[in-house]
N, C-alpha and C positions, 0 to 999 in steps of 0.2 A: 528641425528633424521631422521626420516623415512620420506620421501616426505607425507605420510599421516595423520601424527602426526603434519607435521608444518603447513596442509593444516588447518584440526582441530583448531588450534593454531589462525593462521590468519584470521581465521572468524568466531573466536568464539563471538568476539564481537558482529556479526549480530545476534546473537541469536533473537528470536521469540520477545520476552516481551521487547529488546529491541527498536523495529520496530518505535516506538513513536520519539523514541530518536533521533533517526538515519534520520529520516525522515524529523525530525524540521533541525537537522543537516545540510541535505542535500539542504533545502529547501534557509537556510540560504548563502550554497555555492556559490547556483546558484543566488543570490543576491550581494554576496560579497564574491569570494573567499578567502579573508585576515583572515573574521570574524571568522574563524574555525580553528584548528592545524593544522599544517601543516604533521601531519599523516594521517588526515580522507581531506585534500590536495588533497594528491598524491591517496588515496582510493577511494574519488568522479572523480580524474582525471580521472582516469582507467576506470569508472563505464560510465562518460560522456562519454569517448572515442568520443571529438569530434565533437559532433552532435552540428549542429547549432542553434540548438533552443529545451530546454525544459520549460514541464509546472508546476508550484509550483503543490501538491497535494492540501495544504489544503483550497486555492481556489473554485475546484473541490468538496469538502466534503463539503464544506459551502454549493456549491450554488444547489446540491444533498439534502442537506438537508433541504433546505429552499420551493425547489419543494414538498418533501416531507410530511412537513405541510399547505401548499399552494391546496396540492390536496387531501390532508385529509377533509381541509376545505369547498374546492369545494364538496368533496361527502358527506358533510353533508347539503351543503345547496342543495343541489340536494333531497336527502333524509327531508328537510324541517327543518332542526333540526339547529339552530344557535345558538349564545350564549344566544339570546335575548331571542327565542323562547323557549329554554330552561328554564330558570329565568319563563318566562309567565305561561309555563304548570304546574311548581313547586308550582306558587303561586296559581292557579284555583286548585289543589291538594290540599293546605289548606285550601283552602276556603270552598271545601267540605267537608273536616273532622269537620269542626268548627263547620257545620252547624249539624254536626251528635253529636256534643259535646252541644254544648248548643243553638242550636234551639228551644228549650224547652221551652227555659224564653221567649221570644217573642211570642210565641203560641196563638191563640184566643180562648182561654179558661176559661176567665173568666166573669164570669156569669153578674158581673157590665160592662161589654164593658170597661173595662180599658187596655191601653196597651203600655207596658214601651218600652224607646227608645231602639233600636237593642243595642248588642254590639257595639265595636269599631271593635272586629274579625271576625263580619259578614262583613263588608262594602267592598264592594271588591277596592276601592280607600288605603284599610290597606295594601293591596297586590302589592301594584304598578297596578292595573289595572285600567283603565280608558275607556271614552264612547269608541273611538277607537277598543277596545279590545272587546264588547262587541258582533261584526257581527264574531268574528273570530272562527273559530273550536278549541276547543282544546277535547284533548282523555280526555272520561270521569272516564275513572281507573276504580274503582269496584264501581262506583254508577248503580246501576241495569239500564240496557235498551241498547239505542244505545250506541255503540262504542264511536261517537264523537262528539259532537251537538256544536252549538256556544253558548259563556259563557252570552247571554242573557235567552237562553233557560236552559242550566245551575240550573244556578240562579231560574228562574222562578218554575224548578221542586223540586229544595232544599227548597222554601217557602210554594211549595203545601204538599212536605211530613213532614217537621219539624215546619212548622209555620202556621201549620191549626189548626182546632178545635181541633187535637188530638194531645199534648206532648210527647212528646216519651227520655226518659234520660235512655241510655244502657249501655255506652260506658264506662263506670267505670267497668262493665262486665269483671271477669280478662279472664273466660275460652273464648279462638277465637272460638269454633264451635257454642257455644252458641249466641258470640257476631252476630257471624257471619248470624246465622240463623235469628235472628231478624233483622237486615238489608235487607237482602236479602227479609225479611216478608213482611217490610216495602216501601221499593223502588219498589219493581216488582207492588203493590197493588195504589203504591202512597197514602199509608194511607188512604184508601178510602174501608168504606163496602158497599159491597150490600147484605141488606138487605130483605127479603120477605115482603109483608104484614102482613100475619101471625106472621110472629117472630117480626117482630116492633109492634105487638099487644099484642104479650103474654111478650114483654118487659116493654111496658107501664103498664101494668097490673101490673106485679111485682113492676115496681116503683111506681106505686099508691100504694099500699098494702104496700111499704116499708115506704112509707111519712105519709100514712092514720094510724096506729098502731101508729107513733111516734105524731101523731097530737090528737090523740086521749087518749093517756094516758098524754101528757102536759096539755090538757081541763083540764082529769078527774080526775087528780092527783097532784094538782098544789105543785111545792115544792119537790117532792119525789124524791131521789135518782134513777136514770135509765141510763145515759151514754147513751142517744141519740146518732142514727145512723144520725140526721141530718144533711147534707149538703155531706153526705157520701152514699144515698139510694140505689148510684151505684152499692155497693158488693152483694146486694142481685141478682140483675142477674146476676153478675159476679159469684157468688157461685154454679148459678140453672145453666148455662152455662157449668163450670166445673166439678157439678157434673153426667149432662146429657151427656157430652162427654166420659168420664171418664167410665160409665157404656156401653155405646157404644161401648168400646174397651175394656170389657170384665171386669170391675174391677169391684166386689165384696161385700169390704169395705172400708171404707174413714173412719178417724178418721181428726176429728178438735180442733185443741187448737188455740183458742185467747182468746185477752182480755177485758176488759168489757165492753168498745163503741160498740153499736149495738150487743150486746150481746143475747138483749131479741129479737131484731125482727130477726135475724138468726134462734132463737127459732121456734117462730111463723111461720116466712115465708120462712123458707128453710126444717126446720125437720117439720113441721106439727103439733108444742103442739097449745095446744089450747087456743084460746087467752082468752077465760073464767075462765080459771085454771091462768096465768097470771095476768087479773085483778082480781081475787080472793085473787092473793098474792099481789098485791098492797093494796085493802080493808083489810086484814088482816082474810079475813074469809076461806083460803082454808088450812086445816089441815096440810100442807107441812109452815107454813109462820110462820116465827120467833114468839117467846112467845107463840106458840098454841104446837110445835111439836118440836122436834129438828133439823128440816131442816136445809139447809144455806140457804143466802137471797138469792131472786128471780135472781140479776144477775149475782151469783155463779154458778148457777144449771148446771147440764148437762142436758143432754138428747138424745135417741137415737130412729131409725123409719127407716123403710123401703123404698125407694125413687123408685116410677118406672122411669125407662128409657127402648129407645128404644132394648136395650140386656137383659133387666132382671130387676130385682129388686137389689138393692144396699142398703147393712146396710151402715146408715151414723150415724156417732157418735161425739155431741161434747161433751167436755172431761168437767167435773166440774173444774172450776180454784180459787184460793181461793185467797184474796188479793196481795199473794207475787207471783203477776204474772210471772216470769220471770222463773219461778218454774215448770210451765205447760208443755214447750220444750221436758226434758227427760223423762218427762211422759209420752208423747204423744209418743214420739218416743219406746218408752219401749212398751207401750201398741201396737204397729204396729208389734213390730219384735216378740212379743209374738201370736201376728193373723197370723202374716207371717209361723211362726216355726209349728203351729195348720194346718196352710194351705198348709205346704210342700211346697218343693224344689220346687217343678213343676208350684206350683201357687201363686210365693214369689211377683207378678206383679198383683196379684187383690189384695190387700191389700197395700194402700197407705194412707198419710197423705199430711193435707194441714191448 
């Protein structure tokens, strides 16, 4: 055999993947030369050659490694991050989200001043958080404003935006730009309008006009079928709002289907019928009123009128809906994309429903 084939031969054992092996091996020799064959004997003898002193490795590898999480952990508490703090920021992270989940039910928004105990997932004591905790920074995540405020102030701004006068329940929302943009609506404003003079005047106005019409036919009509808008007079500014904006931004026509709550004052006080031609059809004397014509009842009816806003004039239409409400939807929506098709590609965005 060839001096290089028995070289091969002889150290094939140290092969690479052996290294483990060979190492515990060695490590054992230098402890107890007996403990080993007396093959790898004579192969550590040759390899010691002598030396008065060596050192086990895995020793070495321990205590390498142990500096290694040692100083991991030092640059995390340099960087402020521990395990504690960690656990802390987690739990001020749900506590915000909760508050964006059901902040809602706590809200002061009800008109008798009643007001039910928080959850148990608002209390930040559910989070392991305590007074302690309370002067401390933590990062506020995507709650709008500063970066990092202490979880007193926190707190304080989660109550101003979700447990003021105004409820806000989003987060069931599946699309995130949507979600997102109402948040974003919400937190940057802190739930807060400011309003003109002006426009808290022509808002009361509308809610008078929307209470006065529903006060007025309960006087004068005791008994009669109507699906009162009251305790709901909110939607008529809510409608004159939307559809003043709406024509602002260039749109056209609005088709509306609902259903028969506040039916007749949408009538009155959003498209302009005349509340005379309505108590006509309550009295039974205006030629459109059951047993005189073949109309349908008064809060079947549709009706349609010309709305100024600041862009123009906007046809708004609501849609006749006939007991089997639920029926209205592809109607509505049929009669839109039949305005849309009339109004071309180009102007498929002034022609909307709501």
């Amino acid at each position: 055999m060839s001096e290089l084939l028995k070289l091969f031969q002889d150290s094939s054992s140290l092969y690479g993947s052996n290294a483990s092996f060979i190492e515990n091996l060695y490590e054992r020799y230098l402890e107890d030369p007996e403990s080993v064959d007396p093959s790898w004997q004579k192969q550590f003898s040759e390899i010691h050659n002598g030396a008065d002193y060596e050192t086990p490795h895995s020793p070495v590898v321990a205590r390498f490694a142990q500096l290694a999480i040692k100083s991991q952990g030092r640059l995390a508490e340099l960087q402020g991050f521990t395990e504690e703090s960690v656990k802390k920021q987690s739990a001020v992270s749900r506590l915000i989200n909760h508050y964006r989940v059901r902040g809602h039910q706590i809200a002061r928004n009800n008109p008798l001043g009643k007001t039910l105990p928080p959850p148990p997932d608002l209390d930040p004591a559910y989070y392991g958080l305590s007074e302690p905790d309370m002067d401390t920074l933590f990062d506020t995540g995507t709650l709008y404003g500063v970066d990092r405020l202490p979880l007193r102030d926190i707190i304080a701004s989660l109550k101003e935006i979700y447990c003021g006068s105004i409820g806000s329940e989003y987060m069931h929302i599946v699309d995130t730009t949507t979600r997102r943009w109402i948040i974003n609506r919400l937190e940057s404003t802190k739930a807060s309008l400011t309003i003109e003079p002006d426009k808290k005047r022509w808002i009361l106005k509308l809610l008078t006009a929307a209470e006065g019409i529903e006060s007025h036919l309960h006087n004068k009509f005791v008994g009669q079928k109507r699906f009162s808008l009251e305790g709901g007079e909110s939607l008529i500014p809510i409608l004159d709002e939307l559809t003043q904006g709406f024509g602002e931004k260039g749109v056209k026509e609005i088709v509306i289907g609902m259903a028969h709550r506040g039916r007749l004052n949408v009538l009155v006080n959003i498209l302009g019928k005349s509340p005379s031609s309505l108590f006509n059809e309550f009295a039974g004397t205006s030629p459109l009123s059951p047993g005189v014509s073949t109309g349908d009842v008064k809060y079947h009816m549709g009706f349609s009128s010309d709305i100024a806003t600041p862009n123009g004039s906007v046809h708004l239409t609501l849609a006749f809906n006939p007991s089997h409400l639920e029926i209205i939807n592809p109607v509505v929506e049929g009669s839109v994309r039949a305005r849309q098709d009339r109004a071309g590609g180009s102007d498929i965005n002034a022609v909307i429903q709501y």
